[in-house]
C-alpha positions in Angstrom: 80.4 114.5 109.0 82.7 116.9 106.9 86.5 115.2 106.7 89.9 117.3 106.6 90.1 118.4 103.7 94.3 118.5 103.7 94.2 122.6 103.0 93.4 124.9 106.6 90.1 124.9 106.7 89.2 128.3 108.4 87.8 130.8 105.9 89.1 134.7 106.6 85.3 136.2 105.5 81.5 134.8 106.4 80.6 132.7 103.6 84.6 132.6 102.1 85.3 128.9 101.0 88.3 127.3 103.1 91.7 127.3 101.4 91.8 124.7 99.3 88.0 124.2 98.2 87.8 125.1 94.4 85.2 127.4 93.6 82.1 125.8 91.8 82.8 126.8 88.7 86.2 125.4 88.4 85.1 121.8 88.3 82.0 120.0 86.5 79.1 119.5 89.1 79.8 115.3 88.6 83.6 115.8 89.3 83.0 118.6 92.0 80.3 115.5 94.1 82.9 112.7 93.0 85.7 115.2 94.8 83.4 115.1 97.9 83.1 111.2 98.0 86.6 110.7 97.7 87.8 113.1 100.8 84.4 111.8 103.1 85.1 108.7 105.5 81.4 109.1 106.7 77.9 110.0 105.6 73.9 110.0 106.4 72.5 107.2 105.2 68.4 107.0 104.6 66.5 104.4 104.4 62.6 103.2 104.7 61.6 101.1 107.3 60.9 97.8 106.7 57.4 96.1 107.4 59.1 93.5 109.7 60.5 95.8 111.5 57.1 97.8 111.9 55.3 94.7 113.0 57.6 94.2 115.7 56.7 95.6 119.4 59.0 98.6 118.9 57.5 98.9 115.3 54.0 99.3 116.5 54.8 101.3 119.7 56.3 103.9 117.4 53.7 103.6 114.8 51.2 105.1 117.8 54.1 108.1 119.0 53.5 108.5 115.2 50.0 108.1 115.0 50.3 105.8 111.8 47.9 102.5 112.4 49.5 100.1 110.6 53.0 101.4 112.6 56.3 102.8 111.3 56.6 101.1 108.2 57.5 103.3 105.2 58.8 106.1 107.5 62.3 107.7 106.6 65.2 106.8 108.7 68.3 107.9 108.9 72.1 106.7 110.0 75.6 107.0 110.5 77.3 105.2 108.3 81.0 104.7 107.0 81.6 104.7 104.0 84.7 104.5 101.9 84.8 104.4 97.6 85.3 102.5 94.7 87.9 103.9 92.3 85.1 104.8 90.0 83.5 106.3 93.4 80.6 104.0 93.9 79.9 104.2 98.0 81.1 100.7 99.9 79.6 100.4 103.3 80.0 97.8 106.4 76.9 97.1 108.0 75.5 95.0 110.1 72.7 92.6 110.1 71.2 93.5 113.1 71.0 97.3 112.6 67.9 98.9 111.2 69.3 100.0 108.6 70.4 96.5 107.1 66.8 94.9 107.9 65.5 98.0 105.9 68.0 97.5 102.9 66.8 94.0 102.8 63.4 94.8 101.9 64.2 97.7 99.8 67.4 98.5 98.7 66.9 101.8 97.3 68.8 104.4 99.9 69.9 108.1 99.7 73.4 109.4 101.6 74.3 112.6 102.4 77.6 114.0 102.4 78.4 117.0 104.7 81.6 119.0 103.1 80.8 122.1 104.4 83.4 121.8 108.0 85.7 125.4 108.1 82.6 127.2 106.5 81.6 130.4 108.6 78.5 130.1 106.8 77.8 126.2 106.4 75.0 126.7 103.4 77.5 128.2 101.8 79.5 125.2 101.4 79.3 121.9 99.4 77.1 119.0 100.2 75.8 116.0 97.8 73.1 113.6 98.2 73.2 109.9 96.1 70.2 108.0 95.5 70.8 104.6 94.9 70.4 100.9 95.2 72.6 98.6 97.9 73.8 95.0 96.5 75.7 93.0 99.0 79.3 92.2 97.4 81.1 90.1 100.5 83.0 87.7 97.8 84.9 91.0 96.6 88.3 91.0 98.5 89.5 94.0 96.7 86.6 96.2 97.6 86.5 94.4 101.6 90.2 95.3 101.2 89.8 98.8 100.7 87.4 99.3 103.1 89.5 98.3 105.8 92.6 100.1 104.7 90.6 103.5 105.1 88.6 102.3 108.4 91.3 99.9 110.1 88.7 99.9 113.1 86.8 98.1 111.2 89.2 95.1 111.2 87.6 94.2 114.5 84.4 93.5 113.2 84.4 92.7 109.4 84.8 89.0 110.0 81.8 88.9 112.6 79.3 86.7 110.4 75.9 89.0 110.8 78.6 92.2 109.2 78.3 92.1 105.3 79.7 94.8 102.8 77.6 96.6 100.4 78.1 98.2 97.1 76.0 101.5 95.9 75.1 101.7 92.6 74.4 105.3 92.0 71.4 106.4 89.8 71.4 110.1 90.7 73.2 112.5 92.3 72.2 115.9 93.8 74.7 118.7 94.5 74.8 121.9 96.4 77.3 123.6 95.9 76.4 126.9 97.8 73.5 129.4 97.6 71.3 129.2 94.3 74.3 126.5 93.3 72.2 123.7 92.5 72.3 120.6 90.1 70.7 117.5 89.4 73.5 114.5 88.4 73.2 111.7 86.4 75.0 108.9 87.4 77.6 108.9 84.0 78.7 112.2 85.3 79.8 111.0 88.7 81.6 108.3 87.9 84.5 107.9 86.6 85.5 105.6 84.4 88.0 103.3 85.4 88.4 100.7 82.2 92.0 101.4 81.7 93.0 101.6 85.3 91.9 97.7 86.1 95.7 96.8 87.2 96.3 100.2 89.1 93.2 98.9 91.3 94.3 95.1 91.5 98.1 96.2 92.6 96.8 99.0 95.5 97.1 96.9 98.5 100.2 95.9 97.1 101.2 99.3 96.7 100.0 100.2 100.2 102.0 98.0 101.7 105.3 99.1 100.0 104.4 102.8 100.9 103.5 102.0 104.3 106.7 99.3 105.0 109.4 100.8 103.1 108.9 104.5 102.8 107.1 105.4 105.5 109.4 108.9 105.6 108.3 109.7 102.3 104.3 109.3 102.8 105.1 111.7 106.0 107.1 114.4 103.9 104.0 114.3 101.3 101.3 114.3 103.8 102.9 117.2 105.9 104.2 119.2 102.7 102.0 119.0 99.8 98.8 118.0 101.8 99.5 120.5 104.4 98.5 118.1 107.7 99.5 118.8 110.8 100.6 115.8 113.1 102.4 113.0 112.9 101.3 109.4 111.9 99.4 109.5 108.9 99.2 106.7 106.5 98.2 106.3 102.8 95.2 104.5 102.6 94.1 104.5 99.5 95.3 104.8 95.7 93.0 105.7 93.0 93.6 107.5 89.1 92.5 110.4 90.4 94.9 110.7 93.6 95.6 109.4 97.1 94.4 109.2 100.7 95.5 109.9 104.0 94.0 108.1 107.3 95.2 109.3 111.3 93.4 108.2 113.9 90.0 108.2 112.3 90.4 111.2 110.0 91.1 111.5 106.4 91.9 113.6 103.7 93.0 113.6 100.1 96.0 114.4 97.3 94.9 115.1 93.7 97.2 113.8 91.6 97.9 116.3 88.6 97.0 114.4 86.0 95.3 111.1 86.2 97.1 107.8 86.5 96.3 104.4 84.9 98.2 102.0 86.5 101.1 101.1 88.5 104.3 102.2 87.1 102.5 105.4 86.2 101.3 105.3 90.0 105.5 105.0 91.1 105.9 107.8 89.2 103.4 110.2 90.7 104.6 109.1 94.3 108.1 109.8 93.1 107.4 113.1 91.9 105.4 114.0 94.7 108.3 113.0 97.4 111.1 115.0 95.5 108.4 118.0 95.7 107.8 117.3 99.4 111.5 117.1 99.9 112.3 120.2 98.3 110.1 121.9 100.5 110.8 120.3 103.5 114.6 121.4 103.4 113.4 125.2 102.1 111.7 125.5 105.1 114.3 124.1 107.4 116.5 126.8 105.1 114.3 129.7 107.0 113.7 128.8 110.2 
């Protein structure tokens, strides 16, 4: 489920973190989970099944596999999910009315997700991995949150107008990080996310922003991705602005830019891009300069 990370991701000793990963100590265990939101585009999501769905023929048939009389109702179950991320880094998901895991939602919101960061890891329990527990509340009149969805998961776009596909908002009342062996911390929600009260217009002006990067300086988002992000292959896209840095989408696959210091809005967004092109740029022609 682990995303690029835009760094290689191949460590050069069992155990070594992959270029790129900060070590725990270098970030505080709510900023280090909040990092691993931000660069995942998919996670496990676990719910409990719901009593209509146990009562149902397939509900009682697997309440005898599991020996339970009254059927499957109350037993864990766990999904796929996508999942893309507020700017404060509350979870948005797409799901669907007729999947499990919506009918379970329905009768109890409460839900866990799991997010795998440990791909390039020679020794995978070595590596990052964060679990949310939290409560689902549907939110399909928010545009700006339905936008940003879509702009990391364009696939999506072929389904988030079907009428029985709804979008979801996590509110997070825990976190629970691992960030390697004997690495281990309870999170309180505070602590994960960040607060976004002075960045309202940066998040009203993204798709705005998108569009520009994407129409009009399509060359630039390539130097910055390929430079400074370190991805290999052509086509990726910005899909996604926050305070804290920027997304990259291809085919499916994303990863993230940090910004270097925060950013509250949109000229202070221009800026950042700016600088970060003129840096891509200067290395673009250096290497050019040794080849």
């Amino acid at each position: 489920m682990s995303e690029p990370q835009g760094k290689s991701a191949r460590p050069s000793a069992p155990g070594e973190r992959p270029p790129g990963e900060q070590a725990p100590g270098e970030q505080a265990p709510g900023e280090r989970v909040r990092a691993l939101l931000r660069r995942s585009g998919r996670a496990s999501l676990a719910t409990r099944l719901a009593a209509a769905r146990a009562q149902e023929q397939i509900g009682e048939q697997l309440g005898e596999q599991l020996g339970e009389e009254r059927g499957a109702e109350g037993w864990p179950y766990v999904s796929l999910v996508l999942v893309a991320h507020d700017h404060d880094g509350s979870p948005l998901l797409l799901l669907s009315d007729l999947a499990d895991h919506s009918r379970n939602l329905a009768a109890d919101p409460r839900l866990a997700l799991l997010y795998d960061g440990t791909a390039g890891w020679r020794e995978p329990l070595a590596g990052p991995r964060a679990s949310l527990l939290g409560r689902a509340t549907r939110c399909d009149g928010d545009r700006r949150l339905l936008a940003r969805f879509l702009a990391r998961h364009p696939g999506a776009e072929a389904y988030a107008g079907f009428a029985d596909f709804h979008l979801y908002k996590v509110t997070i009342e825990a976190a629970h990080l691992v960030a390697g062996f004997g690495v281990i911390h309870w999170i309180a929600a505070t602590e994960v996310l960040l607060d976004c009260g002075a960045a309202a217009a940066l998040a009203e002006a993204e798709p705005e922003i998108l569009a520009h990067m994407s129409q009009d300086h399509a060359d630039a988002v390539a130097l910055i991705a390929r430079h400074l992000a370190q991805l290999e292959g052509d086509g990726w896209r910005l899909c996604g602005i926050d305070p804290e840095g920027a997304d990259f989408e291809r085919q499916g696959r994303h990863a993230r830019l940090d910004f270097a210091v925060p950013i509250d809005g949109p000229g202070p967004c221009r800026e950042a891009l700016v600088a970060l092109t003129g840096e891509a740029r200067a290395l673009a022609e250096k290497s050019q300069f040794f080849q």
